[in-house]
MARPALUM-242943 format. One record per residue: x, y, z of N, C-alpha, C in turn; residue in one letter. Coordinates in steps of 0.05 Angstrom, whole numbers, plus 5000, padded with zeros to 4 digits. Example, Ala and Ser with C-alpha at 12.3 -4.5 7.8 and 13.67 -1.06 7.14 Angstrom:
BEGIN
526448865156524649105156526449345156a 525749555142527349795143525850015157s 
//
This chain:
BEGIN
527948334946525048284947523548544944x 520448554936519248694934519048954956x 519648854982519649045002522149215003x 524549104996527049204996526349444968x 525149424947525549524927523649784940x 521049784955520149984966521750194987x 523550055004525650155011526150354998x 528150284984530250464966528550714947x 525950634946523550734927524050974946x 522750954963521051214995522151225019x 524351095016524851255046525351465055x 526651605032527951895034526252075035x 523752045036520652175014520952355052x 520152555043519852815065516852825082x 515352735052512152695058510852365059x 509052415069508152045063506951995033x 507551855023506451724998505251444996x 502751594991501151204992502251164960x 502650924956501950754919499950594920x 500250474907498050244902499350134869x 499849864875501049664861498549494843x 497849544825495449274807496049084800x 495948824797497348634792494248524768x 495948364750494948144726493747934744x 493047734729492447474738494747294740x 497747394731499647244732500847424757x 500147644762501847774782503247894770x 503047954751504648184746503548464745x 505648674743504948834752504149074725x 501549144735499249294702500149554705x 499849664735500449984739501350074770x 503650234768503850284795503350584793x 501950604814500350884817500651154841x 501451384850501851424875498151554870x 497851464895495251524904494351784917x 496751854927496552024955498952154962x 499852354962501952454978501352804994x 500552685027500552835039502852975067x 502352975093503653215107505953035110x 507153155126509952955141508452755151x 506352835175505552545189502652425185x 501252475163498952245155498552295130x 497452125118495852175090492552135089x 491452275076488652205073488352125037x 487751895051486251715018483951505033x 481851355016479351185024480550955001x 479050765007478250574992477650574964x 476550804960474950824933477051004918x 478951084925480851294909482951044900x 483050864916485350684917484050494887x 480850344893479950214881478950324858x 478150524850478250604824479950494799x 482350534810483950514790484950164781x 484550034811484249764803481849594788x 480049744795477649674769478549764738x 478550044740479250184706481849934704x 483849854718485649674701485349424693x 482149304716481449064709483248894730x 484849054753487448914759485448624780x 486948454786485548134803486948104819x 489248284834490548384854491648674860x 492348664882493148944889496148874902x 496649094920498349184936498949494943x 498449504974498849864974500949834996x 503050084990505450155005504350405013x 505550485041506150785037508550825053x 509551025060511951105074510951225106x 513851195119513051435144515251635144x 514551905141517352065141518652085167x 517852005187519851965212521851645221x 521651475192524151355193522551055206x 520850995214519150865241518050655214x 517350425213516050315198513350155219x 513450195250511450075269508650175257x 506150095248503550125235502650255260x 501450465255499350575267496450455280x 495050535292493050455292491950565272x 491250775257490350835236491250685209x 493950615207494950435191492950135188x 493050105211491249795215488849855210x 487049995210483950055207484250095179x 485750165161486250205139486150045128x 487949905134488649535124486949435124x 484349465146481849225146480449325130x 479549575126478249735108478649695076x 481049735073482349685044481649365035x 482949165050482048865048479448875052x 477148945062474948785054473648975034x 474549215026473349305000474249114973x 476649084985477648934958475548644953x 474948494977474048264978471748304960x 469248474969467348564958467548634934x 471148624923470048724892471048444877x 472148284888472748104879476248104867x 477748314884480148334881482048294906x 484248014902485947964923488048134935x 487148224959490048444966491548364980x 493848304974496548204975498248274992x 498848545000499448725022498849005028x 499649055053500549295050502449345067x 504449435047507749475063508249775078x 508549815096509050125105512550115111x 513650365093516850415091517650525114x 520250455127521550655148523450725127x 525950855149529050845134529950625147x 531150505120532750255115531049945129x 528050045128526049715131523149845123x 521849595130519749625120518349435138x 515449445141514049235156511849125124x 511548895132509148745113507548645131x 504848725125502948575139502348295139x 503448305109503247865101505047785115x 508247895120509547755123509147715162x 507647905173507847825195504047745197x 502547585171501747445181499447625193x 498347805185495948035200494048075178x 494447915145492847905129492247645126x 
//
């Protein structure tokens, strides 16, 4: 599955790396992008660095991953303020965001799949 494939993508990653996934109207996938790659323990990116690029693609979904280099895939509280932040920019633009998966080593958490989007 898509989360497994992020796995194997970032876990090893030393630093955090946000992406950001654009999806078609069929879901498929237009551009995968890394957004962000900062210290060992946070990244700084906004809404508008993320969403740029889903407008210039025209994309009618998203999806953003990023990693944690300490192995941990539990969301932050900063993680979560992110998440609400990211989803209602998207809402406002009229683009569905799908997830956002944060990588440990060897898992991953999804916010869809547990149901927090």
């Amino acid at each position: 599955d898509f989360g497994k494939s992020l796995v194997d993508e970032m876990q090893d990653f030393d630093q955090e790396h946000l992406i950001a996934v654009y999806l078609d109207a069929q879901n498929k996938i237009i551009e995968k992008r890394t957004i962000f790659v900062g210290a060992a323990n946070r990244s700084i990116a906004n809404p508008r660095e993320i969403l740029h690029f889903a407008v210039k693609n025209m994309a009618v979904g998203m999806i953003v991953a990023h990693n944690h280099p300490s192995g941990k895939s539990v969301p932050s509280h900063q993680d979560r303020e992110f998440t609400t932040q990211i989803s209602q920019a998207c809402h406002f633009l009229g683009i569905q965001f799908f997830d956002h998966v944060i990588v440990g080593k060897d898992q991953y958490f999804s916010f869809r799949e547990k149901a927090l989007l």
